[in-house]
Rosetta silent file (secondary structure, phi, psi, omega in degrees, C-alpha in Angstrom):
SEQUENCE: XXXXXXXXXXXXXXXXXXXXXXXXXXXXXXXXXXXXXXXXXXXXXXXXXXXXXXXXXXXXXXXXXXXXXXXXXXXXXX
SCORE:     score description
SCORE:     0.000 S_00000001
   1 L     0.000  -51.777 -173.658  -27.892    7.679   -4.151 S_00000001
   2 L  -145.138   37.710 -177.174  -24.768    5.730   -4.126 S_00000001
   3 H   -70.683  -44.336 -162.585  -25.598    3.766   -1.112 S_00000001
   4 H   -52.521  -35.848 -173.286  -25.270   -0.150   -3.163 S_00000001
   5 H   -80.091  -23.839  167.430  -21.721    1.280   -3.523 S_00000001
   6 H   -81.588   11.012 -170.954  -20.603    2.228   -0.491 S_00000001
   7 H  -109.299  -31.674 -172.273  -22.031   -0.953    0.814 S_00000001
   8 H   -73.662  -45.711  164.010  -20.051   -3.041   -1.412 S_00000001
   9 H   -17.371  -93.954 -175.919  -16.995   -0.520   -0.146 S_00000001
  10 H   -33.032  -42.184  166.610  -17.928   -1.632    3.232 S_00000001
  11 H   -65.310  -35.742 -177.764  -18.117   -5.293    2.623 S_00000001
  12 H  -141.938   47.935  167.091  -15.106   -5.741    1.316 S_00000001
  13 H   -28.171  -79.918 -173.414  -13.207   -3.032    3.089 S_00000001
  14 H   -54.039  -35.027 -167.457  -10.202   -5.609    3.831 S_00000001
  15 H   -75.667  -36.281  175.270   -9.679   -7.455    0.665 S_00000001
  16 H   -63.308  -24.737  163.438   -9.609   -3.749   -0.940 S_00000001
  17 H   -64.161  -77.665 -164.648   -6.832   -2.479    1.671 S_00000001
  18 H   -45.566  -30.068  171.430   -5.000   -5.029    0.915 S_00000001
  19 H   -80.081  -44.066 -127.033   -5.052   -4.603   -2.948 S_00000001
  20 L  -172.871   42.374  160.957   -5.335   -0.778   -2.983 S_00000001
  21 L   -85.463  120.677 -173.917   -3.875    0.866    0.136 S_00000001
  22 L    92.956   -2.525 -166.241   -2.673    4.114   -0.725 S_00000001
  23 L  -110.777 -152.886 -172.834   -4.761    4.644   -4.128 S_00000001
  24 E  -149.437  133.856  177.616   -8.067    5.735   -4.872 S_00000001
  25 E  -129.349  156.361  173.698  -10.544    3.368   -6.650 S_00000001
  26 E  -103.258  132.514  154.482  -13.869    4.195   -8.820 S_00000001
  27 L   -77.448  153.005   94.657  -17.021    2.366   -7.492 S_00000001
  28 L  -159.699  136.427 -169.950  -19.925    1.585   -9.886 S_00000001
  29 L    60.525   46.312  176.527  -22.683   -0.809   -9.840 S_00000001
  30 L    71.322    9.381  170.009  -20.514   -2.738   -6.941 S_00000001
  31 L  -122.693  167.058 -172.133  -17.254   -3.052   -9.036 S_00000001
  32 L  -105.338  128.903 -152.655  -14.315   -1.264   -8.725 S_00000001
  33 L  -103.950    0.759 -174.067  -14.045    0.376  -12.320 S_00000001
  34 E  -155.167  162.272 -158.863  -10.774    2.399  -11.658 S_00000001
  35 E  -156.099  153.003 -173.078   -7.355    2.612   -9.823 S_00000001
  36 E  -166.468  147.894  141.874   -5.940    6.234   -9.472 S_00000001
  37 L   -90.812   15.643  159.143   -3.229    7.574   -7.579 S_00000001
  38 L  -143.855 -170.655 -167.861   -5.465   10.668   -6.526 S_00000001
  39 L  -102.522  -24.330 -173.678   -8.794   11.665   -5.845 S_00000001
  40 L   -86.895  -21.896 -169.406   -8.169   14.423   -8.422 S_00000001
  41 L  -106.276  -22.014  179.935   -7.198   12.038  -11.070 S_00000001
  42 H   -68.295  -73.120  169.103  -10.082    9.545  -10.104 S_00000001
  43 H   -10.196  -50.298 -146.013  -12.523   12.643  -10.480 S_00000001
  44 H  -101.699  -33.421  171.168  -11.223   13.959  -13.618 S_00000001
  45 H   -72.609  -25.921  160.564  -10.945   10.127  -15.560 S_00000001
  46 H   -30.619  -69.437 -173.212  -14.200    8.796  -14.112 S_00000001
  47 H   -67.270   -5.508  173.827  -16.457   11.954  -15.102 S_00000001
  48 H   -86.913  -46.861 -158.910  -15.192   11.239  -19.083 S_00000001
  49 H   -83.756  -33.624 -159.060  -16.506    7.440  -18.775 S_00000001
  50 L  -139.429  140.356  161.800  -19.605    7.737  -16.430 S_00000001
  51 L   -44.777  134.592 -176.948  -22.106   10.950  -15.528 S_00000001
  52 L   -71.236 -158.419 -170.884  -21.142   12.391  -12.223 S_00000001
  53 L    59.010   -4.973  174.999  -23.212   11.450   -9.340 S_00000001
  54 L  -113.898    7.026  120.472  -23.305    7.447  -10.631 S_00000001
  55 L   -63.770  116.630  177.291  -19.957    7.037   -9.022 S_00000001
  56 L  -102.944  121.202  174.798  -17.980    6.495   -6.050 S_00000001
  57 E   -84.901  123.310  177.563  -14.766    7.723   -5.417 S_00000001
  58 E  -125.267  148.775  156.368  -12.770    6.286   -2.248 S_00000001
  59 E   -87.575  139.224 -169.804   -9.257    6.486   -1.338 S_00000001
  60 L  -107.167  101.999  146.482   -8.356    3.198    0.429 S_00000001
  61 L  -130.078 -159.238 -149.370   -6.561    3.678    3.599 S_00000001
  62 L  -122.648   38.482  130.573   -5.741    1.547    6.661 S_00000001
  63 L  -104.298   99.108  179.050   -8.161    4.263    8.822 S_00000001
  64 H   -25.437  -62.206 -160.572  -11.456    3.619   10.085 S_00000001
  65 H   -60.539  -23.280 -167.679  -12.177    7.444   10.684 S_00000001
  66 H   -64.295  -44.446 -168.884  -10.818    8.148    7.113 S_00000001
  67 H   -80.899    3.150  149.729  -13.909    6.854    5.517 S_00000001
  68 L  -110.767  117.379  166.407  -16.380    9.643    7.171 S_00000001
  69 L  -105.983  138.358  178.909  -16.961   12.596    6.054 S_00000001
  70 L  -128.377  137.694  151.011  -19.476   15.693    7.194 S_00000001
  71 L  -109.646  142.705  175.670  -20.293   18.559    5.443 S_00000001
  72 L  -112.861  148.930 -175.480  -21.918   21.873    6.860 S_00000001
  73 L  -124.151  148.592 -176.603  -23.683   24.022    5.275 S_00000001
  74 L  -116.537    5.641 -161.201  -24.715   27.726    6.229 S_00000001
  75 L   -81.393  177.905  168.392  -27.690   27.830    3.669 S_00000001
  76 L  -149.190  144.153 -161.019  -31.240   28.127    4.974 S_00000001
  77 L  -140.262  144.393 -150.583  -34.453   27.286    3.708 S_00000001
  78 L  -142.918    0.000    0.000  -37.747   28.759    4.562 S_00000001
């Protein structure tokens, strides 16, 4: 879904710490389209410019583990 973006994310992981450590940047179509000082403020100026789901939001910190996230779910499907 928004793999080309997290790939660019991944590629160029350092040069973006270094520019954007502590913020939050908007991904799409491999550029970074936004600067934010929240996740809440990326969210809510993104979704006016681009449909959600064609966008990635990351916060840029100086922690590997920061950049994975799991969600659980309790539904079940039969």
């Amino acid at each position: 879904m928004l793999e080309k973006e997290f790939i660019f994310f991944k590629e160029h992981k350092a040069e973006l710490q270094k520019k954007y450590l502590g913020k939050t940047i908007v991904i799409k179509n491999k550029k970074v389209v936004g600067v934010y000082p929240s996740e809440a403020d990326a969210l809510q100026e993104a979704s006016k410019k681009f449909a959600l789901g064609t966008f990635l939001i990351q916060k840029i910190t100086a922690k590997e583990k920061d950049y994975i996230q799991r969600f659980h779910s309790r539904v079940c499907l039969r």
